[in-house]
N, C-alpha and C positions, 0 to 999 in steps of 0.2 A: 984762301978764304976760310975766317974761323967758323965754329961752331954760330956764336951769333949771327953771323951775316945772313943764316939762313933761317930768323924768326919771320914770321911774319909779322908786319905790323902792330896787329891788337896787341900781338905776343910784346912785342919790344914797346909799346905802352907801356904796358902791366908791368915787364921787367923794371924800369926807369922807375915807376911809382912806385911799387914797392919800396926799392930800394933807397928812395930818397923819405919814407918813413923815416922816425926812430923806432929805434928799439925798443921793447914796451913787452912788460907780461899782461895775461888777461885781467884782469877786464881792462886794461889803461890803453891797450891796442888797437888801433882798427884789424879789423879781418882782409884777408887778402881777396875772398870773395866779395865780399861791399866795397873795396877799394875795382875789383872787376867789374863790376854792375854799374860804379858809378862812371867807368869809362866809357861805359855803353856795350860792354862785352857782354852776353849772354852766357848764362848760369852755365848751362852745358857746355861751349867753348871755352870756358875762363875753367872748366875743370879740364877738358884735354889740355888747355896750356902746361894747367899747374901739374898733371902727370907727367907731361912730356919732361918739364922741368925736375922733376924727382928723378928719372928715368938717368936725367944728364947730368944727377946728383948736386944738381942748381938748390933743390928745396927739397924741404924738410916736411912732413905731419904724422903724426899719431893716429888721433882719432877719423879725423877731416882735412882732405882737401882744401876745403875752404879755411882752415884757420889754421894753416903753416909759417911758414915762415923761408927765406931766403937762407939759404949755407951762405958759407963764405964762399965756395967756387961762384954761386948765382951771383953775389953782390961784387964780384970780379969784374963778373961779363957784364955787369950793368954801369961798372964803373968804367971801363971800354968804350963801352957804347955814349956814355957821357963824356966821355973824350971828342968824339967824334961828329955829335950832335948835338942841338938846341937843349933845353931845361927841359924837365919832365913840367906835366902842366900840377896843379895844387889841387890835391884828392883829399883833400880834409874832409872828414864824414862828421 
């Protein structure tokens, strides 16, 4: 069993969304926080996601949490996880 298999759901939402983004600098970007909220994750769970994810060297941030962005290890697992499951649903904000 990899490292993914044990996201929790919100978690493997948010991973799928993100990563089906483009790439984009600010301001041309959505945030990964507003992309959270809009899945219906809470402000404070969508931040232990995104640490957990830094922790697993999945994601990247500076200043904030909320407006990181995916490494390429994250955008692996999500592409995995896209192998294996349905479409991410459309977070256009």
């Amino acid at each position: 069993m990899g490292e993914a298999d044990a996201l929790a759901p919100d978690a493997t939402r948010l991973l799928r969304a993100l990563a089906a983004l483009p790439e984009a600098s600010f301001p041309d970007r959505v945030m990964p926080g507003e992309v959270a909220v809009s899945l219906g994750i809470a402000p404070r769970r969508a931040w232990r996601i995104l640490r957990d994810w830094w922790a697993r060297g999945w994601y990247e941030y500076e200043i904030s949490a909320y407006s990181g962005r995916l490494t390429p290890a994250g955008r692996a697992v999500a592409a995995r996880l896209d192998r294996t499951q349905s479409p991410p649903p459309d977070v256009s904000a």
